[in-house]
C-alpha positions as CSV (number, residue, x, y, z in Angstrom):
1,X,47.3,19.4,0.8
2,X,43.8,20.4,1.4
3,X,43.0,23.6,-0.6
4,X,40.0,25.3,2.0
5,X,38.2,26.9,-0.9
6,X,37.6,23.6,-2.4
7,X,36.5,22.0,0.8
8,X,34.0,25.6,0.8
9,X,32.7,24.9,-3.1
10,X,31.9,21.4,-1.5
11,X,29.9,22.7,1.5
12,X,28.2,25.2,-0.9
13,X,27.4,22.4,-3.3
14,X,25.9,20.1,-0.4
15,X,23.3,22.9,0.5
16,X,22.4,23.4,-3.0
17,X,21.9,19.9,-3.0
18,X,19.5,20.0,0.1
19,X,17.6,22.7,-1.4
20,X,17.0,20.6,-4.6
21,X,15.9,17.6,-3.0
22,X,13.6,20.1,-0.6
23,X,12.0,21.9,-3.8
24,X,11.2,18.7,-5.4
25,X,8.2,17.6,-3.9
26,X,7.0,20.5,-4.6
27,X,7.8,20.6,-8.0
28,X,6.0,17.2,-8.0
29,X,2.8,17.9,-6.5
30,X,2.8,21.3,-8.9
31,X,3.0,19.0,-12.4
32,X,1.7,15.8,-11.5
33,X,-1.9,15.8,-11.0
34,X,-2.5,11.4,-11.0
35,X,-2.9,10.4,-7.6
36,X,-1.2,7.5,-8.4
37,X,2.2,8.9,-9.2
38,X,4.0,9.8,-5.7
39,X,7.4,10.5,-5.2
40,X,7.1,7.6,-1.9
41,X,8.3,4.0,-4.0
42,X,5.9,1.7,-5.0
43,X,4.5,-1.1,-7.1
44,X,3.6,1.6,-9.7
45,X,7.0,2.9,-10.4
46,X,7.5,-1.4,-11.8
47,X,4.5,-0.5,-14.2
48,X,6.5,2.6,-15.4
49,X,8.9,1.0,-16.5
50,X,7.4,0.1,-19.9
51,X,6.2,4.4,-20.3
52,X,10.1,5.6,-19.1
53,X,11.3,2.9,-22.0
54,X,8.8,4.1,-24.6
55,X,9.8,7.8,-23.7
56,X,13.4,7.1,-23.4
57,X,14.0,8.9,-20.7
58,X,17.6,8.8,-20.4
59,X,19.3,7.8,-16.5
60,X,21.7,9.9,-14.7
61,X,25.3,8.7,-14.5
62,X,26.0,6.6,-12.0
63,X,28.4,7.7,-8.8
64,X,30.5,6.2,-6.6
65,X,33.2,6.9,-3.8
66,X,36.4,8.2,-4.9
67,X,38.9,6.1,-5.2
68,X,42.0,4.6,-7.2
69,X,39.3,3.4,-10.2
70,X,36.7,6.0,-10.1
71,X,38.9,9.5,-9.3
72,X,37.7,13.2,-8.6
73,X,37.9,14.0,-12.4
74,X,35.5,11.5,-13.3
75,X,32.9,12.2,-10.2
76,X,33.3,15.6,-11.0
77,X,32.4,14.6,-15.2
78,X,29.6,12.4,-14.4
79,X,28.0,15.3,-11.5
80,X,28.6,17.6,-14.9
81,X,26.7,15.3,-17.4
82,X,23.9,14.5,-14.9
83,X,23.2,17.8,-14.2
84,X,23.4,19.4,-17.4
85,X,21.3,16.4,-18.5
86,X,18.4,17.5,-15.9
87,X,18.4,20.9,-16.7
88,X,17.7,19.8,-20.3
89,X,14.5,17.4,-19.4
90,X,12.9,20.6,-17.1
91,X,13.3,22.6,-19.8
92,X,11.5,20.3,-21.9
93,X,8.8,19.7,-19.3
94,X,9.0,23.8,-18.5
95,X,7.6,23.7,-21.7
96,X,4.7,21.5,-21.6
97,X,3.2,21.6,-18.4
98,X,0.5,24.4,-17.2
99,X,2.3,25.4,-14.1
100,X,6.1,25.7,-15.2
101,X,7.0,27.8,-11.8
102,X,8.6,25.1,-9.8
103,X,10.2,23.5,-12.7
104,X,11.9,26.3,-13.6
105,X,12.6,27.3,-9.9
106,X,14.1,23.9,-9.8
107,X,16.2,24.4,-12.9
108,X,17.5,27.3,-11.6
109,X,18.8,25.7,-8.3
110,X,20.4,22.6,-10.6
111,X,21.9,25.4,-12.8
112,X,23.3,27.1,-10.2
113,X,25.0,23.6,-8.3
114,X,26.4,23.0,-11.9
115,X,28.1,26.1,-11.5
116,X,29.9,24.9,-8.4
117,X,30.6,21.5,-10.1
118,X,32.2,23.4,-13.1
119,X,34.3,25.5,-9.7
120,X,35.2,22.5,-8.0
121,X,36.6,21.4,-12.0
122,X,39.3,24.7,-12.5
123,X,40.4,24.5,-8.3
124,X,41.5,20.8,-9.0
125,X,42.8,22.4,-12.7
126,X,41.0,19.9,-14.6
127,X,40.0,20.3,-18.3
128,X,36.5,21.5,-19.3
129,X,34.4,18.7,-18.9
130,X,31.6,16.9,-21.0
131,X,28.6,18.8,-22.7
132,X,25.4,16.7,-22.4
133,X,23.9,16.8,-25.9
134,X,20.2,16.4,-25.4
135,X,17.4,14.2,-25.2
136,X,15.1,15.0,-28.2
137,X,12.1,14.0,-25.3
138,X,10.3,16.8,-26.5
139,X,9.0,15.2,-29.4
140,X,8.2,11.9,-27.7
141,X,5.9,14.0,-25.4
142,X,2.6,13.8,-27.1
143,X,-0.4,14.5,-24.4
144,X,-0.7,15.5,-21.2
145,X,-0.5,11.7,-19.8
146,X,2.9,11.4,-21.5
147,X,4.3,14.7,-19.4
148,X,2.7,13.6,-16.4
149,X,4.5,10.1,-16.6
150,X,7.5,11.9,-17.8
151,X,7.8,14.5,-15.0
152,X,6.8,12.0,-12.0
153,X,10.1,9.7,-13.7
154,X,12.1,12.6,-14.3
155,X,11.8,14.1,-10.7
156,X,12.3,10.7,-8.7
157,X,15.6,10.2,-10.8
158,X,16.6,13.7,-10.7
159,X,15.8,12.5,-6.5
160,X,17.7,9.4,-6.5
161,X,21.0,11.5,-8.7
162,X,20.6,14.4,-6.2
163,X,21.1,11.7,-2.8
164,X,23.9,10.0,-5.2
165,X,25.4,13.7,-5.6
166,X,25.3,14.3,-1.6
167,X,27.0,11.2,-0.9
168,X,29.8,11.8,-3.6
169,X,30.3,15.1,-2.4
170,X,30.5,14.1,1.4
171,X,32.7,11.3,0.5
172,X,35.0,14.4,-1.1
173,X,34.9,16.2,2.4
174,X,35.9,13.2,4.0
175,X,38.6,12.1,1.5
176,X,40.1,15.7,1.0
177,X,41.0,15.2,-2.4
178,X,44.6,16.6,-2.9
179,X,43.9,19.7,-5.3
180,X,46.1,21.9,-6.7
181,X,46.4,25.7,-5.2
């Protein structure tokens, strides 16, 4: 049976979801002053490659569609882990760039769509999910060049998890997972 407040947390979550991906150009253009680092894909991002490796930038879990193999529980974990994960890297960057506003405006936004995650976990009754444990980037962060690179990376993932996070939670509204009232 569909439980209506669930099918609610996942409306809420889909707008807080819009407003990240809105606030993240932004964000962008307010920490990354190279020209050459754009949120729009491009050859540049293959030349990154080599900085996001020597900065281990760690990825985002990956989502799919529920199904039999990948269920709500784990979606719900991985949302969890990806979002606590981000929340951990703008802090760090909150910390190292001259104009922290948007970062932290963004954090706040992430923070508050892990809060609906973490709802969407006790309606379907499932136990308290993973804690992300860091990413220790702040000490690979040694000049401005270095936080530049890592915010531009940092933002197009969190852009890439946040369109994975939509579709997850659309494919939710469509499946009506059966949660417990």
């Amino acid at each position: 049976m569909e439980d209506p407040n669930f099918h609610r947390a996942v409306e809420r979550s889909q707008s807080l979801v819009n407003k990240v991906l809105n606030d993240i150009p932004e964000a962008h253009k307010s920490c990354v002053r190279s020209k050459s680092l754009t949120l729009q894909p491009s050859s540049e991002s293959k030349n990154l490659q080599y900085m996001e490796s020597s900065l281990e930038i760690p990825r985002a879990p990956t989502l799919k569609g529920l199904s039999d193999e990948f269920k709500l529980e784990m979606c719900l974990d991985r949302m969890s882990e990806g979002l606590q994960m981000y929340q951990d890297l703008l802090g760090v960057l909150s910390d190292r760039v001259s104009t922290p506003e948007r970062l932290t405006d963004l954090r706040a936004d992430i923070t508050d769509l892990l809060a609906q995650v973490v709802k969407m976990r006790e309606m379907a009754r499932l136990e308290t999910g993973v804690k992300y444990a860091g990413s220790g980037l702040a000490s690979r962060l040694t000049g401005d060049y270095e936080v530049q690179v890592a915010a531009h990376l940092i933002l197009v993932q969190l852009q890439d998890f946040s369109r994975d996070i939509f579709r997850s939670l659309r494919n939710m509204a469509e499946t009506q997972p059966e949660v417990q009232g």
